[in-house]
C-alpha positions, 0 to 999 in steps of 0.5 A, spaced: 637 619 777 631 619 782 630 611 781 637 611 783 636 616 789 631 612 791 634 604 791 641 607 794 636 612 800 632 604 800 638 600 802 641 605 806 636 604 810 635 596 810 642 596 812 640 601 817 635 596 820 639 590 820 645 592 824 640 596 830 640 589 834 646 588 834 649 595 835 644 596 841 647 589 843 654 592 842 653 598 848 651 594 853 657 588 852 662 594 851 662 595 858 661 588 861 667 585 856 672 592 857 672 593 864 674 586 865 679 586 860 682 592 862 683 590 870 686 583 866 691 587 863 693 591 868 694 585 873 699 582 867 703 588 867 703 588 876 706 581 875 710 582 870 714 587 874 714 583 880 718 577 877 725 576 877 729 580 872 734 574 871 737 570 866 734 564 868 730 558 864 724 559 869 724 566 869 725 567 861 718 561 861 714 565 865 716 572 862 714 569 856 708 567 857 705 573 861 708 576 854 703 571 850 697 573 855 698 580 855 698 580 846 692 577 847 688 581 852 691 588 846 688 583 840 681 582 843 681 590 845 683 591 838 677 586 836 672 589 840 674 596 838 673 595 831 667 590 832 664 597 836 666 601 832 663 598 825 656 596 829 655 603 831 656 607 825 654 601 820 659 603 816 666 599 815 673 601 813 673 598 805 680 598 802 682 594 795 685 588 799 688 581 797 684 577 801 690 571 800 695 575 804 689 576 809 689 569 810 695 569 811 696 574 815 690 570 820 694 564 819 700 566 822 696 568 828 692 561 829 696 556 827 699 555 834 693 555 837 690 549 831 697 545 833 696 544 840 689 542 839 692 537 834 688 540 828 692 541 821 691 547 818 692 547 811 691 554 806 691 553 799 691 560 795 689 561 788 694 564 783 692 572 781 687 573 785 683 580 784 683 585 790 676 586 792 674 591 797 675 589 804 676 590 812 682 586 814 680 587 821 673 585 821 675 580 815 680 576 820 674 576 825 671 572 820 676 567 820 678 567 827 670 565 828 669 560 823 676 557 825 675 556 832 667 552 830 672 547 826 677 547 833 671 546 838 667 541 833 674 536 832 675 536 840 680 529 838 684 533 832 683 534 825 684 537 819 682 544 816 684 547 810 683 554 807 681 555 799 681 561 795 678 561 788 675 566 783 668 564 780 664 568 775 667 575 777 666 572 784 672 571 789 671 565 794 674 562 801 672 555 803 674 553 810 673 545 810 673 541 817 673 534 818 669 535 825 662 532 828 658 535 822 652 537 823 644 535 821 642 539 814 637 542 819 642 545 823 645 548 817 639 553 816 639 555 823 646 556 825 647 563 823 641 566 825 643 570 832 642 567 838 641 560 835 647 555 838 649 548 838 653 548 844 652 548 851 655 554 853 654 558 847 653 565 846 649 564 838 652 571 837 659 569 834 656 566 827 651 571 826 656 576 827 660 572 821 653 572 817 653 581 818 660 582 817 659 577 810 654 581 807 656 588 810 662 586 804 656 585 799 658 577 799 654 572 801 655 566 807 653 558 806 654 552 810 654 545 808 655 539 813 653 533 814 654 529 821 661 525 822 663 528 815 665 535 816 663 542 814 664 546 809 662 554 809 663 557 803 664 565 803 663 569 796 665 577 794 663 580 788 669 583 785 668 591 785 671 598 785 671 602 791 
């Protein structure tokens, strides 16, 4: 029993160290990230009052845009604090989850985003898949990120296609893109915290991928090869709450 003590009290503590960078990091983006948004959504709401109440076609247009803008700004402080929340406390709210329907659910949110970007999204889910113990939140933060790199990396239009399957007692995602690609080399960097490709990158977002993938026990892998696309592979162990 004591052997078994030890290993838990050891990975407590390796988790407790992996997650201290990001988590430091985290207090400080709260306020720079919160407070903008807050002044954002206020203002929407300012101007929502002042428009014209009326029947008309451009009323009803810009009502539903300021709608639009104003269920994103709450969808991202609804990320930002769950993201807070996990970081700081290091620990994640787990539940027997079909990862399917979280797939699903995250596709209904993203398609007209991946339709205006000339992008087909496509989701092939496999029949009688296991639950396995995920947070839905933090889990469709994985999808939003991994889908916005396929979006960046096909600028002319594209094609990614979502993949669930059951390996060895393990449930596995895949998201396929048709985009740039990327070098082998790059492959191995690409979730390490502050590495980016791109000009203007944060080299936050794929790392936090990376985090949020083990802290589920799973693992994350990339294969890609320039002016063919990418692959990342996401496993999960099937286990019991």
């Amino acid at each position: 029993m004591s052997d078994i003590t030890s290993k838990s009290d050891s990975e407590a503590e390796r988790w407790r160290k992996q997650y201290a960078e990001i988590a430091e990091l985290a207090g400080a983006l709260a306020h720079e990230i919160r407070n903008p948004l807050s002044t954002i959504s206020m203002n929407l709401k300012l101007v929502a009052e002042d428009l014209p109440d009326d029947e008309t076609a451009n009323s009803r247009r810009l009502h539903t845009k300021l709608d639009t803008i104003q269920t994103e700004c709450n969808h991202l402080e609804n990320i930002l604090e769950a993201y807070l929340q996990f970081v700081r406390v290091g620990e994640i709210e787990l539940e027997p989850t079909d990862l399917n329907e979280v797939v699903k659910q995250f596709l209904d949110f993203f398609k007209p985003r991946a339709n205006s970007a000339s992008v087909e999204i496509s989701f092939h889910p496999a029949a009688d898949l296991p639950e396995i113990p995920i947070d839905s939140v933090l889990m469709k933060q994985v999808l939003q990120n991994l889908a916005r790199n396929s979006l960046d990396a096909m600028p002319e239009g594209g094609v990614i296609e979502l993949q669930t399957s059951l390996k060895n007692n393990t449930v596995v995602l895949e998201v396929i893109d048709t985009g740039q690609g990327m070098p082998k080399e790059a492959c191995g960097k690409i979730f390490r915290a502050f590495y980016s490709r791109k000009a203007n990158g944060s080299g936050l977002g794929l790392s936090t991928v990376r985090k949020i993938v083990e802290a589920h026990r799973g693992q994350i892998s990339c294969e890609s090869e320039p002016d063919r696309g990418t692959r990342m592979t996401l496993t999960f162990p099937v286990l019991k709450l």
